[in-house]
C-alpha positions in Angstrom: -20.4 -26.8 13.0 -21.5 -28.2 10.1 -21.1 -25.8 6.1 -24.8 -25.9 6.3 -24.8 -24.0 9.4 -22.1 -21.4 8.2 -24.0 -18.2 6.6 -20.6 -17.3 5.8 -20.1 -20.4 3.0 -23.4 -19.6 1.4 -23.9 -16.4 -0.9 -25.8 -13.5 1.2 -29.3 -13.0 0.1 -29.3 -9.7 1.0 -28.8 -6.9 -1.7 -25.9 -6.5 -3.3 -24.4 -9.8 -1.8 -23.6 -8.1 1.8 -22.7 -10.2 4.3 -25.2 -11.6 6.8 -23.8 -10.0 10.1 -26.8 -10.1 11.4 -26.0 -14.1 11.3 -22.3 -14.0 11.3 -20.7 -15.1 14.9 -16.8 -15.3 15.7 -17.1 -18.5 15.9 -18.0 -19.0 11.9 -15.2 -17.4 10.7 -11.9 -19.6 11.4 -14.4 -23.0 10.2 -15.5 -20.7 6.8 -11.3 -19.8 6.2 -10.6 -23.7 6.2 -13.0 -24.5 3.8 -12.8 -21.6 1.9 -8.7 -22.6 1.8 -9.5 -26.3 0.6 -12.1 -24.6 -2.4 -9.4 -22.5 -3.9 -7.1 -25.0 -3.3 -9.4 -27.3 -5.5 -10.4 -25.1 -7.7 -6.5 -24.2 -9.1 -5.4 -27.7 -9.1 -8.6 -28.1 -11.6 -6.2 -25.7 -13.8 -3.2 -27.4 -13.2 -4.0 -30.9 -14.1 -5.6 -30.0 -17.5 -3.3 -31.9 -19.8 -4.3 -29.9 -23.0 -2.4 -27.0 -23.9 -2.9 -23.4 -21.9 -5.3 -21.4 -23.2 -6.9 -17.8 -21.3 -10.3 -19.5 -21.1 -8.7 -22.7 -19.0 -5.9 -20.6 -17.3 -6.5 -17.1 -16.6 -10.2 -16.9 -16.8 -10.7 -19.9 -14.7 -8.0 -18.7 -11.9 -10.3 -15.5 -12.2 -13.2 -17.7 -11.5 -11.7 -19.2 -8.2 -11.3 -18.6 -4.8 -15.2 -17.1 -5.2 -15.6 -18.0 -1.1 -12.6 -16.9 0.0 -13.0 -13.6 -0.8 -16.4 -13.3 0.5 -15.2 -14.6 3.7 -12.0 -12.5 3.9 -13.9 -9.2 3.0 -16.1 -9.8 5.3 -13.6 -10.9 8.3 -11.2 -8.4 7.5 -13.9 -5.4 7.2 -14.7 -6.3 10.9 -11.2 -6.9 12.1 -10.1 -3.3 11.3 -13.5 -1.7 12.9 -14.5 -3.9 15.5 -11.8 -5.4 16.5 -12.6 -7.3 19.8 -10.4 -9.2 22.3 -12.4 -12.6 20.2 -11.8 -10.9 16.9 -8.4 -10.0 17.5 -7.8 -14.1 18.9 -9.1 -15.2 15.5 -6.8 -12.4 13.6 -3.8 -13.5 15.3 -4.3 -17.5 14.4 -5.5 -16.4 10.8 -2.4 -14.3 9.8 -0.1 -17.4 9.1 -2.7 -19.4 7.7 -3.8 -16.8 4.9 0.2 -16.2 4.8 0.3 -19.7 3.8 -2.3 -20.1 1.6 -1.4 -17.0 -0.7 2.0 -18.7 -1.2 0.0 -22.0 -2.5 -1.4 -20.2 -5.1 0.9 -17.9 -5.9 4.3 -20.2 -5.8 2.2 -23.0 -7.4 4.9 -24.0 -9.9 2.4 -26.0 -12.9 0.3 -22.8 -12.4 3.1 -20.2 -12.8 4.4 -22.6 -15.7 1.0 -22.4 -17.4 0.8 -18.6 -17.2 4.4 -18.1 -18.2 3.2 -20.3 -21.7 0.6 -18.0 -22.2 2.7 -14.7 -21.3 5.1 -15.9 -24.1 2.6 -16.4 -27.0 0.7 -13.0 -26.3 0.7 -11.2 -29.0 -0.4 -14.5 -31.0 -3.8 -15.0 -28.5 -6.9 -13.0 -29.6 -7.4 -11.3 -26.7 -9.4 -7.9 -25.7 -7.0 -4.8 -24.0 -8.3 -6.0 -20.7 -7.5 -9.6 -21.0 -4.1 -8.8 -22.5 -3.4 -6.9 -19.5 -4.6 -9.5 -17.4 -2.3 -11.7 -18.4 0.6 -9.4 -18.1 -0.2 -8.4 -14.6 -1.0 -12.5 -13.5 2.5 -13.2 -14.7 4.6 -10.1 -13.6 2.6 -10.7 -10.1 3.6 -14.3 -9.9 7.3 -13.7 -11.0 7.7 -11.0 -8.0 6.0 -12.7 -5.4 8.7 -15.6 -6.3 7.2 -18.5 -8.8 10.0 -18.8 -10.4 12.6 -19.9 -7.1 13.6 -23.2 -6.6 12.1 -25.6 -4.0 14.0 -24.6 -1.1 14.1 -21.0 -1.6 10.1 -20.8 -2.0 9.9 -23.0 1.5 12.5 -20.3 3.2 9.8 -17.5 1.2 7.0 -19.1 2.6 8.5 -19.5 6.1 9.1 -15.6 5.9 5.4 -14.5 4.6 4.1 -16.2 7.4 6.1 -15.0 10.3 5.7 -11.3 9.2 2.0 -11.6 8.7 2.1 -12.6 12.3 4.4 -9.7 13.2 1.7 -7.0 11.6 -0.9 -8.3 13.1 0.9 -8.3 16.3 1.9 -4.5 15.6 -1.4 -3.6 14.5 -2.7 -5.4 18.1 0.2 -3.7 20.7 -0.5 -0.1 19.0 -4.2 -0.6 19.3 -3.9 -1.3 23.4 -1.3 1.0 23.7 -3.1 4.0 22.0 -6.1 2.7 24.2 -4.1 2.5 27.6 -2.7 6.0 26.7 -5.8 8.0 26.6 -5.3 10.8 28.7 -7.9 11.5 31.6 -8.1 15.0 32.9 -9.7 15.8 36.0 -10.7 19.1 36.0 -12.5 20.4 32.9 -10.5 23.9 33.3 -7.7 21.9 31.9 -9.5 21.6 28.9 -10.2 25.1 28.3 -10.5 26.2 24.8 -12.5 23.0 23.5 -16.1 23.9 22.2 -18.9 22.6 23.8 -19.6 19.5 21.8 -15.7 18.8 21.7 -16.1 18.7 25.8 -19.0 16.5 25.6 -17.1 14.2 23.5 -14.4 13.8 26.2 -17.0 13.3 28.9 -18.4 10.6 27.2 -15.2 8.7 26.3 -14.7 9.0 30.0 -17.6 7.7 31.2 -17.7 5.0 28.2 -14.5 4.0 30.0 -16.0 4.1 33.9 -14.5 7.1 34.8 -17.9 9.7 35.8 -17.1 13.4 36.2 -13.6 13.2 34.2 -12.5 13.8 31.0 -10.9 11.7 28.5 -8.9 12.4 25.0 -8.4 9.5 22.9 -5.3 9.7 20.4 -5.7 9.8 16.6 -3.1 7.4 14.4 -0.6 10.6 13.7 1.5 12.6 15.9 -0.2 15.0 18.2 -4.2 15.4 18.3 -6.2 18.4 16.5 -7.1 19.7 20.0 -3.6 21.2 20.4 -4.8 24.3 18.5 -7.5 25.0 21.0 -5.8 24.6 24.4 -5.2 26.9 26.2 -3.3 25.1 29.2 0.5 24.3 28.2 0.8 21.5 30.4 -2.7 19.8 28.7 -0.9 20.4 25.2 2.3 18.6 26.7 0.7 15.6 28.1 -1.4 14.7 24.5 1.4 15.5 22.8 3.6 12.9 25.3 1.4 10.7 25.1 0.7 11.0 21.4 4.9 9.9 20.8 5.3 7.3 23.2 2.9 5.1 22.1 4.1 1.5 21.6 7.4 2.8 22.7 7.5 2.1 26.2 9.1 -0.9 27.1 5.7 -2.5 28.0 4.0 -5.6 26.5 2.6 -3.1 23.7 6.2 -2.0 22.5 6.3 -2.2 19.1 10.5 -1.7 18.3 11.9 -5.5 18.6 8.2 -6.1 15.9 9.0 -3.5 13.3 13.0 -4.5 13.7 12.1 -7.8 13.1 9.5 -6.6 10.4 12.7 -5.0 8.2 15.1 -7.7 8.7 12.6 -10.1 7.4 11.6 -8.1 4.5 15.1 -7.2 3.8 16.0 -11.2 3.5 12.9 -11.6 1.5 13.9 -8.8 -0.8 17.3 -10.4 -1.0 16.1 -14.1 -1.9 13.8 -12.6 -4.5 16.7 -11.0 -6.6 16.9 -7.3 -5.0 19.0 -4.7 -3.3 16.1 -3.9 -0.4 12.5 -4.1 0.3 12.3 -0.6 -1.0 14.1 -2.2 -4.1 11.4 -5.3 -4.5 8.5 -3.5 -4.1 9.2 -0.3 -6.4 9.6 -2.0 -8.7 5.9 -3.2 -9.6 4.9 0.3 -8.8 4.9 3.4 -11.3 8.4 5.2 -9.8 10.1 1.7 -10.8 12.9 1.9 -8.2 13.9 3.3 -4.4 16.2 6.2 -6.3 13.8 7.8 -8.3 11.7 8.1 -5.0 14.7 9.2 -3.0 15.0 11.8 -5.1 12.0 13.1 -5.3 12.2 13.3 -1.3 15.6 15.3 -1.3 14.2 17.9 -3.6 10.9 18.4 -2.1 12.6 18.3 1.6 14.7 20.7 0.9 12.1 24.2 0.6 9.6 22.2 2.6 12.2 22.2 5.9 13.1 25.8 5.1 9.5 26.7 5.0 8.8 25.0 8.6 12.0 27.1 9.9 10.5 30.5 8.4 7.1 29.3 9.9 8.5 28.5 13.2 10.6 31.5 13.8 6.9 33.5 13.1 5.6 31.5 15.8 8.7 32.3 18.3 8.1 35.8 17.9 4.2 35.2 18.7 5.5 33.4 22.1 8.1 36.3 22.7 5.8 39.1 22.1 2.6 38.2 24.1 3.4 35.9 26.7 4.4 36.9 29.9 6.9 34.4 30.6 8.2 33.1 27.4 9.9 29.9 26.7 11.0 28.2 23.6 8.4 26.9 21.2 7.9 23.3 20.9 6.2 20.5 19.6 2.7 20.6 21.3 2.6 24.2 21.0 3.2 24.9 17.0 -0.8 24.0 16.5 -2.1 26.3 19.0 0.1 29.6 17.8 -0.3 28.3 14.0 -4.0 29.0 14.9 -3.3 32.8 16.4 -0.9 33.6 13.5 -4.0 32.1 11.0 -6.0 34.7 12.9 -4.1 37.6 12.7 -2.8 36.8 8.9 -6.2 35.6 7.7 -9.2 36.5 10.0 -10.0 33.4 10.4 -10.7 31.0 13.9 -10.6 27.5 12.8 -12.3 26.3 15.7 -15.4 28.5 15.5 -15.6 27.2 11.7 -17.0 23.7 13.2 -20.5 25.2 13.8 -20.7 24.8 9.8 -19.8 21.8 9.4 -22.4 19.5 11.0 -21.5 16.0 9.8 -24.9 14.9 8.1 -25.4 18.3 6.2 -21.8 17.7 5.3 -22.3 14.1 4.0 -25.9 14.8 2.3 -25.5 18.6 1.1 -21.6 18.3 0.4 -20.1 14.8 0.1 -23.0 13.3 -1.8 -24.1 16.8 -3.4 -20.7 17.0 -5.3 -21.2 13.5 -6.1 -24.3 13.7 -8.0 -23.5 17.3 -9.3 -20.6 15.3 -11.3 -21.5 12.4 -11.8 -25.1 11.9 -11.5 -25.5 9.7 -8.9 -28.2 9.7 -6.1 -28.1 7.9 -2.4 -31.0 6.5 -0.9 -30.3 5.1 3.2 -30.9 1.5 3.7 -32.0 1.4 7.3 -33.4 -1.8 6.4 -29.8 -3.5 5.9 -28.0 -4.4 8.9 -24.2 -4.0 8.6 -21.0 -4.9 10.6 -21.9 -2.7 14.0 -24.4 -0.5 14.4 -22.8 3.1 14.3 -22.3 1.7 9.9 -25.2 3.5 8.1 -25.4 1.8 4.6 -26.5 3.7 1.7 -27.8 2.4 -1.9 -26.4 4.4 -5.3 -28.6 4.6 -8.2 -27.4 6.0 -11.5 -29.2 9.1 -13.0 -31.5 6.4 -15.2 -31.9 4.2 -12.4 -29.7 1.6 -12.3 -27.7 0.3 -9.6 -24.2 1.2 -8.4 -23.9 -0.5 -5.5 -23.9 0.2 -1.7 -21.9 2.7 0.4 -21.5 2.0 4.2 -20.4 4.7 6.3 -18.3 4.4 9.9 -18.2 7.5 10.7 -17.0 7.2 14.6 -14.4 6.5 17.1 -14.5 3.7 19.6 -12.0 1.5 21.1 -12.0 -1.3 19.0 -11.4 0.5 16.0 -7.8 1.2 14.4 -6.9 4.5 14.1 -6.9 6.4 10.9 -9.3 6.5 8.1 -9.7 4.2 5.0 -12.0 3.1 2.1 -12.4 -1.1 2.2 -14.3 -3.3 -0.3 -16.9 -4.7 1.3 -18.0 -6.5 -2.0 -16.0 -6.7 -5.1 -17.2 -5.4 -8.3 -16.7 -7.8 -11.3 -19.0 -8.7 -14.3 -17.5 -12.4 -14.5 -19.0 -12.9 -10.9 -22.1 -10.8 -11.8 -21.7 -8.8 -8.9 -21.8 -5.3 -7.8 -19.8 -3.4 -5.3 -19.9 -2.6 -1.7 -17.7 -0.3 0.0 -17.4 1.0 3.2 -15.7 4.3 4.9 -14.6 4.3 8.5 -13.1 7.5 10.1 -12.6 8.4 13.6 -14.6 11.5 14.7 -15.5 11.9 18.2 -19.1 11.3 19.2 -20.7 14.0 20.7 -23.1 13.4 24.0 -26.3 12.1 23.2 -28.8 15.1 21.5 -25.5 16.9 20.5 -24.5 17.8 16.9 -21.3 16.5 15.4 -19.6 18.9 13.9 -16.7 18.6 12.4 -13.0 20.6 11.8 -12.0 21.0 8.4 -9.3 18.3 8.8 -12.3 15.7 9.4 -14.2 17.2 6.2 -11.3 17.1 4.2 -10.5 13.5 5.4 -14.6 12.4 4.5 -14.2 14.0 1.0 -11.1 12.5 0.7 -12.0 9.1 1.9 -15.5 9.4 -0.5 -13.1 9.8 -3.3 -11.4 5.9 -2.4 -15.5 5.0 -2.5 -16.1 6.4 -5.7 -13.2 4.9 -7.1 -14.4 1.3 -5.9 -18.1 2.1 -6.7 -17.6 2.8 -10.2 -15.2 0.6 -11.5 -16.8 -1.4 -14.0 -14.3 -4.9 -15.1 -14.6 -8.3 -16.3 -11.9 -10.1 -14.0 -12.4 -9.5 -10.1 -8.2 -8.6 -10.4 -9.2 -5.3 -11.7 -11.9 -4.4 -9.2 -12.1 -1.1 -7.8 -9.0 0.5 -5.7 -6.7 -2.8 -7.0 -3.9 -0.7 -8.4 -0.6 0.4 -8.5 -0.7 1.5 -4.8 1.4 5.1 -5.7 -1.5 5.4 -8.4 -4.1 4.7 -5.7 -4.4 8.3 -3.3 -5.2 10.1 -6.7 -8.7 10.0 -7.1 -9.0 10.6 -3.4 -7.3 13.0 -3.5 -8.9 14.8 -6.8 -12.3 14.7 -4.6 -11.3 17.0 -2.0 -11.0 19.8 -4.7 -14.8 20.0 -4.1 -14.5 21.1 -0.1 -14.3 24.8 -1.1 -15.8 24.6 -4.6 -18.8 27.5 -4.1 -21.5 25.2 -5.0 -20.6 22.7 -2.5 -19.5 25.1 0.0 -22.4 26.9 0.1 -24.7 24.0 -0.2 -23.1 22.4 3.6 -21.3 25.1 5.0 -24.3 26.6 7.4 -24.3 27.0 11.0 -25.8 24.1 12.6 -28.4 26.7 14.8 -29.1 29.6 12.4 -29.1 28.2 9.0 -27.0 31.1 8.0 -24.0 30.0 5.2 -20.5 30.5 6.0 -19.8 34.2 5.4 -18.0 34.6 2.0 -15.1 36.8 3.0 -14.0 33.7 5.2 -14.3 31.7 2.4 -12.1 34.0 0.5 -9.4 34.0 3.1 -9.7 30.4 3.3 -8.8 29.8 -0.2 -6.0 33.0 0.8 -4.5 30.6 2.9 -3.8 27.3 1.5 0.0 27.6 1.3 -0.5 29.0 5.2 2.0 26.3 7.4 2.4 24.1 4.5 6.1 24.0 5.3 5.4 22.1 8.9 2.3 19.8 7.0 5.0 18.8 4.2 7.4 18.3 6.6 6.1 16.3 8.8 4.5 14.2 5.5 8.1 14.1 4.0 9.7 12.3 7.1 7.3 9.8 7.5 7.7 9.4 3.9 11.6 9.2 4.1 11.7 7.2 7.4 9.5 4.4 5.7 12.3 4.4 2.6 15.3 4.2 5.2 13.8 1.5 7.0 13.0 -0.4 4.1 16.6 0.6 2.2 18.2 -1.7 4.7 19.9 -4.6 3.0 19.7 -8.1 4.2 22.0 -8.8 7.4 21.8 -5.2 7.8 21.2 -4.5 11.8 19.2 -1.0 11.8 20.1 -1.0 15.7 18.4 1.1 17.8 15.1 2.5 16.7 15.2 6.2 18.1 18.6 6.6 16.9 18.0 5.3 13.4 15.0 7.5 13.0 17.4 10.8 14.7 19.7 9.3 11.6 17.4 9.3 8.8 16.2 12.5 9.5 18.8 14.2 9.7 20.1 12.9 6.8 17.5 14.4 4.7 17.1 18.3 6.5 14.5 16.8 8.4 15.5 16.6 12.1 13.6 19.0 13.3 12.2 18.5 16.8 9.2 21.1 17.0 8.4 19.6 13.5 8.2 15.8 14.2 7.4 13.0 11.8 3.9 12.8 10.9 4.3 8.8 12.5 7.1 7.9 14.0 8.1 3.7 13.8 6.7 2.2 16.8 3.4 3.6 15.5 3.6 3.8 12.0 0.6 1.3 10.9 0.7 2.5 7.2 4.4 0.6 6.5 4.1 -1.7 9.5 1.0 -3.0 9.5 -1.0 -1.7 6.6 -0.2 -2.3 2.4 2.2 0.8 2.8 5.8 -0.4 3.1 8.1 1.3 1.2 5.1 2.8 0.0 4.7 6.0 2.1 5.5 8.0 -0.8 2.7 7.6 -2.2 0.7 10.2 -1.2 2.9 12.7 -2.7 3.6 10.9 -5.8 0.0 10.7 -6.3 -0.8 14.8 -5.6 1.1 15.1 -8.8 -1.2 14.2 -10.9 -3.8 15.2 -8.6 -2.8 18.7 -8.4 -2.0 18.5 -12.2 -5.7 16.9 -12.7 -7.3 20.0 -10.3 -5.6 22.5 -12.9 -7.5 20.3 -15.9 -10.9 20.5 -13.7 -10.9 24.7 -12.7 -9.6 25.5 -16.8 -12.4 23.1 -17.9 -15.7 24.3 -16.1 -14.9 22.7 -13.1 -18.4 21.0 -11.3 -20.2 20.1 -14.3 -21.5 16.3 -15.6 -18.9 16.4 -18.5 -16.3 16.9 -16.5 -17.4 14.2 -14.7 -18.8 11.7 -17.0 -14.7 12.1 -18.4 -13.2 11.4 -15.1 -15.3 8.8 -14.5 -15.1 6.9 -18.2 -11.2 7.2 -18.4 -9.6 7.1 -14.6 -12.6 5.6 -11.9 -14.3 3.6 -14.3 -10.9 1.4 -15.6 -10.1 0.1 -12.0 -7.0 -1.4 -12.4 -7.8 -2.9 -15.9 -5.4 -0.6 -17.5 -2.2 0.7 -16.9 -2.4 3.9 -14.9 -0.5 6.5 -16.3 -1.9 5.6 -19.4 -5.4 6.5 -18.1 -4.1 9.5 -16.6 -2.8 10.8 -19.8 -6.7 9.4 -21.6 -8.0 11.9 -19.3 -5.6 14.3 -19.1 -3.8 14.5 -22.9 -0.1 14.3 -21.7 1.4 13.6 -18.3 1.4 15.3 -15.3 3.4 17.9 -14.4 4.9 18.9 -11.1 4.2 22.6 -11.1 0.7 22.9 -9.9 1.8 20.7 -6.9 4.5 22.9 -6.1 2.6 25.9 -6.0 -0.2 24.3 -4.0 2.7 23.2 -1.5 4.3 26.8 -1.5 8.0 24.9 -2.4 8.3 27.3 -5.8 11.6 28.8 -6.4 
């Protein structure tokens, strides 16, 4: 295959720079890596061999300026790898990890280059430089120091030897727990066992079934967390057991998919890279480029927070024992697969309020068009036009264009919206296109989610998990939409990855906001909007179970810092009984309450940018419950509002440091109050 050949090496002359799928075969994308490998490769030894002295314009800007093709083809490789990955995809994936592993390490352990950005980081504040090229600078050097630049020889061959093998290893977890989630759908045979699912959620498992070859049986695929939103619907014990069963073994079963000797191997590796790069743990290392600055200050945050949470979930648990002993003929103990469905009758009786009839209106489209994008352009002005004209990555990804209110392009928006077996579980934001006026181009970002697709001339309609989860997803796309940077290092969603969730999760203040609620929320037959003395009681129970949902947030949070607290030669042992350890360590061994992802499926940390990371979340609902306090005294839904969160937080990208754009937009720093009364963990 000759370059020529390869629409991948070539610029897309489609709008905005999206890639050519229509073009793009498995077979271009290994041949496009390699000389996309030797063109940054090139490219930075240009730098390096410049005998005159360092300047930004021959260092910085001009590693700014490379590795143009590489990024094109990564984005658009690594897009498809996470939604569609086939058996092909997956081949190339595998043989690609080391390789990018590798080539990362060229760049970024490239001695003459570190040596040339080290001159420049020492003269700073005698360089005339703008805030944004400052920064640069700062970040290029403090990046290069912790990823190891300044080891000797042999320690950065032992570094590179270790990026490479545990690049391998996540794709290979990533790989086993998509089969295994696969392989462990379960299949009912009688739809009675199903009872309590609405008719479109039946449907749905119909479909998977027959998409699989199995006619006249039902199947229920399992979401990336532990347990399935079903659970508060069915009425059938033994149903609620099996999901749930199935939901906790997965890549935990001693089969070719087992994930425990991967993510072992996973910490001991990070835990001797951690150690040859100068720190305690991997929690250590990578805390401290992150805005808590060290494993501690996390830890302790953790503690405090566990604390009320797990006495919550006991207060919220015993409720639910007395539901079982009260009205059920034969009662038994309350475990995990049943806390959903008796959450959902003590919601009822407390509140008024049936979750499951509430999907009638939420029909997906009304609620991306009349509430996802609605918000959007009530704020900030914004409009969305469908482009059915551009093909994208697989045909379920619609692709919308943004306009600005005067006209001028944002970029484009391309939304996944559903399940299928080659895509990993979960839901996440993804540049498809990077922002960044040095390239001159504009951004393209996609959502995926995993929502179950109805049978054909059915509605989708959606719980108020998957609602929350597009608003919160739209908020990642907002963030990479309106970025507006010089240096493609700033683009969109690249910051401090604890800094990251909060815009995200600011945007789902708009879910029950009255003039978004009342513009989506109508029943998908009659038209009629969602009574207001549900969406009273609604916004009555927002602290409702909040001990279980922090709970099971916490551990997952607590098990990724134990895992990753593990110093080097360290054996963790075996995996169950390290997790029964951890938890119970911090008040969080709780068995009807269990971690939101346990190990052996816990792609965020294993597989995904989130190790020793998990905490983010929560780190981040500071500020966004702080910033959420700033919206409702301000006016709340209005353009300024808006315009000011946009200017000062999504518009910066990671050209600034973040707390110092929080406190632009806010005028101090955030305090933790508003998130512990969201939480219900006052006093």
């Amino acid at each position: 295959m000759t370059e020529a050949s390869n629409p991948l090496l070539s610029p897309s002359t489609l709008p905005y720079g999206m890639p050519e799928y229509a073009s793009i075969r498995p077979e271009h994308y290994l041949p496009a890596f390699a000389a996309a490998f030797d063109e940054h490769l090139t490219e930075v030894r240009a730098i390096t061999v410049v005998r005159s002295m360092p300047t930004f314009e021959n260092t910085i800007e001009a590693l700014e300026r490379s590795g143009e093709t590489l990024d094109r083809v990564a984005h658009a490789f690594y897009t498809v790898s996470s939604a569609d990955a086939t058996p092909e995809i997956q081949q190339i994936d595998e043989q690609l990890a080391p390789l990018m592993a590798a080539h990362d390490d060229a760049i970024r352990l490239d001695g003459a280059l570190y040596g040339r950005v080290a001159q420049l980081h020492s003269m700073l504040d005698r360089l005339d430089l703008t805030d944004e090229q400052r920064y640069l600078v700062q970040r290029h050097f403090r990046e290069m120091t912790h990823a190891g630049a300044a080891l000797d020889d042999e320690s950065k061959a032992r570094l590179t030897a270790l990026n490479q093998r545990l690049s391998t290893l996540s794709t290979t977890f990533e790989k086993n727990l998509l089969s295994d989630t696969n392989d462990l759908a379960v299949i009912f045979d009688d739809a009675e066992d199903l009872d309590g699912l609405s008719e479109g959620e039946l449907s749905a498992t119909a479909r998977a079934a027959a998409e699989r070859g199995f006619q006249s049986r039902w199947l229920v695929s399992l979401p990336l967390f532990s347990g399935h939103p079903y659970l508060a619907s069915l009425t059938a014990r033994e149903s609620r057991r099996r999901i749930m069963q199935a939901s906790l073994a997965r890549a935990s079963r001693g089969n070719e998919n087992d994930n425990r000797a991967v993510l072992t191997e996973i910490v001991a590796l990070r835990a001797e890279r951690a150690a040859l790069l100068g720190y305690e743990s991997h929690a250590a290392y990578i805390t401290a480029d992150e805005t808590a600055g060290t494993p501690e200050v996390v830890e302790r945050m953790l503690r405090e927070l566990a604390v009320p949470a797990a006495r919550n979930a006991q207060r919220e648990g015993a409720a639910l024992q007395r539901i079982i002993d009260e009205n059920e003929a034969e009662p038994f103990a309350l475990e995990a697969h049943d806390w959903a469905f008796y959450t959902e009758k003590v919601r009822q009786a407390r509140f008024d309020i049936d979750t499951a009839e509430l999907r009638g209106y939420f029909e997906a489209e009304r609620v991306l068009r009349d509430g996802v994008f609605f918000a959007a352009t009530k704020l900030y002005g914004i409009t969305f036009t469908e482009r059915s004209d551009l093909s994208s990555y697989h045909p379920d990804a619609r692709v919308f264009e943004v306009h600005d209110e005067d006209g001028s392009a944002v970029g484009l928006y391309v939304l996944d919206l559903y399940t299928r077996d080659t895509k990993r579980g979960g839901a996440w934001m993804n540049p498809i296109v990077s922002e960044s006026a040095l390239r001159g181009t504009l951004p393209v970002v996609a959502n995926n989610l995993n929502v179950s697709r109805p049978a054909d001339g059915m509605p989708t309609l959606l719980t108020l998990d998957e609602v929350t989860t597009l608003f919160h997803e739209f908020g990642h796309a907002l963030h990479g939409l309106f970025a507006r940077v010089t240096y493609p290092h700033f683009s969109g969603t690249n910051v401090f990855r604890d800094f990251v969730e909060f815009p995200s999760q600011v945007n789902e203040m708009w879910i029950l906001w009255h003039e978004v609620l009342s513009s989506y929320a109508r029943h998908h037959e009659t038209g009629e909007p969602l009574d207001a003395g549900i969406v009273e009681r609604l916004r009555a129970s927002e602290t409702f179970d909040q001990g279980h949902a922090t709970s099971e947030y916490l551990a997952a949070a607590w098990l990724d810092q134990a895992w990753h607290r593990v110093g080097a030669g360290s054996a963790a042992g075996d995996v169950a009984e390290f997790e029964r350890a951890a938890l119970a360590d911090v008040g969080l061994l709780n068995p009807v309450v269990p971690t939101r992802y346990s190990s052996a499926y816990f792609a965020h940390v294993f597989s995904g940018g989130y190790s020793a990371g998990y905490y983010s979340y929560i780190w981040s609902e500071v500020l966004d419950a702080d910033a959420v306090e700033w919206f409702r005294a301000n006016g709340g839904l209005t353009r300024e509002n808006g315009d000011r969160f946009r200017s000062r937080v999504l518009g910066v990208g990671g050209s600034k440091d973040p707390l110092e754009a929080y406190r632009d937009f806010r005028g101090r720093d955030a305090e933790i109050a508003p998130l512990l009364k969201r939480r219900g963990l006052e006093g």
